[in-house]
C-alpha positions as CSV (number, residue, x, y, z in Angstrom):
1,X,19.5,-34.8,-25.4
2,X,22.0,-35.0,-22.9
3,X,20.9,-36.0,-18.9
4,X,19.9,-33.2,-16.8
5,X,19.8,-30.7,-19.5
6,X,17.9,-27.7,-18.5
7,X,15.6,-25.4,-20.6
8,X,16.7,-25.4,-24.3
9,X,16.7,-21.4,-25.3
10,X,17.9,-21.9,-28.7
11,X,18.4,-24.5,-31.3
12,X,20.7,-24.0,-34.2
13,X,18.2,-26.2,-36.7
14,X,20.6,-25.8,-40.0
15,X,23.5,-27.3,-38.1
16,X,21.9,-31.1,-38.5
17,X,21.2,-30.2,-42.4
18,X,24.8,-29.4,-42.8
19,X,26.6,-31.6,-40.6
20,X,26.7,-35.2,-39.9
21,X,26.9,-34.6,-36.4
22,X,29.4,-37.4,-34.5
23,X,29.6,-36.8,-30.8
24,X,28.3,-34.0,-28.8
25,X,30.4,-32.3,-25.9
26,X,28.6,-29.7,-23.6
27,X,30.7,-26.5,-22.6
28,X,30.3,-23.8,-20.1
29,X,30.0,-20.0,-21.6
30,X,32.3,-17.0,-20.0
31,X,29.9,-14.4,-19.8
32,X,30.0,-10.6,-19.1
33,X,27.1,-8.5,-17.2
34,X,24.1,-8.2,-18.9
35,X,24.4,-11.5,-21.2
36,X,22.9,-14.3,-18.7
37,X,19.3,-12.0,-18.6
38,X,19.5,-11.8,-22.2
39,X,19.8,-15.8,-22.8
40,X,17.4,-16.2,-20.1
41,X,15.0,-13.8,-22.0
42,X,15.7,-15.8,-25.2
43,X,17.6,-13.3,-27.2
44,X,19.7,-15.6,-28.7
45,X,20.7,-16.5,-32.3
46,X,22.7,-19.5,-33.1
47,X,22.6,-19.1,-36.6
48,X,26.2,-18.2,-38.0
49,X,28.0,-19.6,-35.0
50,X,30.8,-21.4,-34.5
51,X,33.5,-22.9,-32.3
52,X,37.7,-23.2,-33.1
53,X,40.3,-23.9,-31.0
54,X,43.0,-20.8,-30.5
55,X,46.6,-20.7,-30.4
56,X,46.6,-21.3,-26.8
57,X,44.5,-24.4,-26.4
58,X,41.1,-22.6,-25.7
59,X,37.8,-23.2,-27.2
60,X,36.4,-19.7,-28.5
61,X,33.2,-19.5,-29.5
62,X,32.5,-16.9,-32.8
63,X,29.7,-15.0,-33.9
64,X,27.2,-16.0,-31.3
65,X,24.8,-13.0,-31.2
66,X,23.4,-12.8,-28.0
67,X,21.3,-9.2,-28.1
68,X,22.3,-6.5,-25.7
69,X,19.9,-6.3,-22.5
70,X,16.8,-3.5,-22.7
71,X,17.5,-2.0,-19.4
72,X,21.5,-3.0,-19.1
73,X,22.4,1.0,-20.2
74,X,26.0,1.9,-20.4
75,X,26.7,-1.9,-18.9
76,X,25.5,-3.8,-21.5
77,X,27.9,-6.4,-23.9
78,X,29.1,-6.2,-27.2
79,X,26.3,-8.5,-28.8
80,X,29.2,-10.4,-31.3
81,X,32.0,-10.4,-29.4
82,X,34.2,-13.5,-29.3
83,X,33.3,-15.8,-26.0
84,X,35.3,-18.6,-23.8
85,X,34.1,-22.0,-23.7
86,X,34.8,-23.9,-20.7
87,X,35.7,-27.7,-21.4
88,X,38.1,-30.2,-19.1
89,X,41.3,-30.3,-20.9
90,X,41.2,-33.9,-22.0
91,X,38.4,-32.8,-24.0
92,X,39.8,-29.8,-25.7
93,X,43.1,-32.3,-26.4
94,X,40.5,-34.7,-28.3
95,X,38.5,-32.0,-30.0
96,X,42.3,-30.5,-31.2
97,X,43.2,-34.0,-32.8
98,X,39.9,-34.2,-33.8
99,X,39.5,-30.8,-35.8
100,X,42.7,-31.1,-37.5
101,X,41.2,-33.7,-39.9
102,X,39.9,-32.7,-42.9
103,X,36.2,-31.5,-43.1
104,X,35.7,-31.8,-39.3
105,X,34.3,-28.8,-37.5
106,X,32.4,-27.7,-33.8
107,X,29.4,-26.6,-34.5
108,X,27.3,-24.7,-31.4
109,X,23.6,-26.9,-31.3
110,X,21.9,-25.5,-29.0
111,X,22.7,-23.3,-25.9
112,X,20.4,-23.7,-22.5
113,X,20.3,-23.1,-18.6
114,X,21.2,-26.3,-16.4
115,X,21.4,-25.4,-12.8
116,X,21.5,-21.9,-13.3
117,X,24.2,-21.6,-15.3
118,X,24.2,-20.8,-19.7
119,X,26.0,-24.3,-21.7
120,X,26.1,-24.7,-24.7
121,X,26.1,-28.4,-26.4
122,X,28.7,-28.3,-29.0
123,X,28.6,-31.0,-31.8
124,X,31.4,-31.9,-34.1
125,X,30.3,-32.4,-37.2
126,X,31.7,-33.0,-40.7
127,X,30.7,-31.4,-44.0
128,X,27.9,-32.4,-46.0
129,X,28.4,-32.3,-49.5
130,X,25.5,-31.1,-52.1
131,X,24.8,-34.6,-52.8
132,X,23.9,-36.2,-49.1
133,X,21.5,-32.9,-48.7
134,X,19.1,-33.5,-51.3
135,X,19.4,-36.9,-50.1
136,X,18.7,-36.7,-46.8
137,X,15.8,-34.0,-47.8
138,X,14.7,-37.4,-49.5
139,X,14.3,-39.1,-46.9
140,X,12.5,-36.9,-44.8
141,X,9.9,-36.1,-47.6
142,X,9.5,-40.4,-47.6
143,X,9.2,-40.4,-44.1
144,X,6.0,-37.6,-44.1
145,X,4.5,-39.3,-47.1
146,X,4.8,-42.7,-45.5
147,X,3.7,-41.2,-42.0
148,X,0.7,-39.6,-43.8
149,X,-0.5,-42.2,-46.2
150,X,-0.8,-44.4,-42.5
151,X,-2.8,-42.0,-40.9
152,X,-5.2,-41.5,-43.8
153,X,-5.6,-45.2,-43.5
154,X,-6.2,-45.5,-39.9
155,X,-9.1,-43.0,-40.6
């Protein structure tokens, strides 16, 4: 958890069970109108997302679906629409060398409010293979039986 992070309002859960994540960068979002009361009111889904690097050295950030806003009317967003990520450029010049290797790819974690304003911590992660799954699903199935068996003995 980064310092000063704000309220977490959504977590993208599958992105630890298919990445190895590496290092973590946190990003402003370029919003439109109705979006911010939207994220504040938690209608967020992380799910699909992801982040790439265009043509023109700017971090995008695809398929977040931020739903449109109950009382926004003819104002409100496109829920999908393709959205700016604010970074310094010394970051977005590592993250460019960085996602050019093979298997390496930003991945949205979690998005949250931090002194009024929507970020989003962006991991880069690289590919789990079938393999290091089931054994990391291994491990955490040790872990609870380990963790459980103590407590059953503390009783």
């Amino acid at each position: 958890m980064p310092k000063g992070e704000g309220k977490v309002i959504a977590q993208n859960k599958k992105a630890s069970h298919d990445y190895f994540i590496e290092d973590t960068y946190e990003a402003g979002i370029v919003l439109q109108g109705t979006e911010i009361k939207s994220i504040r009111a938690g209608r967020v889904n992380l799910k699909d997302s992801h982040a790439r690097i265009d043509k023109r050295g700017e971090v995008q950030l695809i398929n977040l679906h931020i739903s449109e806003y109950e009382q926004g009317n003819r104002f409100n967003h496109d829920p999908t629409r393709t959205r700016k990520l604010l970074l310094h450029r010394k970051q977005i010049d590592k993250l460019i060398g960085l996602t050019q290797q093979e298997g390496y790819a930003l991945v949205p974690l979690k998005i949250y409010i931090k002194n009024g304003f929507a970020k989003v911590l962006l991991g880069l992660g690289k590919g789990k293979k079938k393999y290091d799954k089931r054994e990391d699903l291994k491990k955490k199935q040790m872990k609870r039986d380990i963790d459980r068996a103590i407590k059953d003995y503390n009783r």
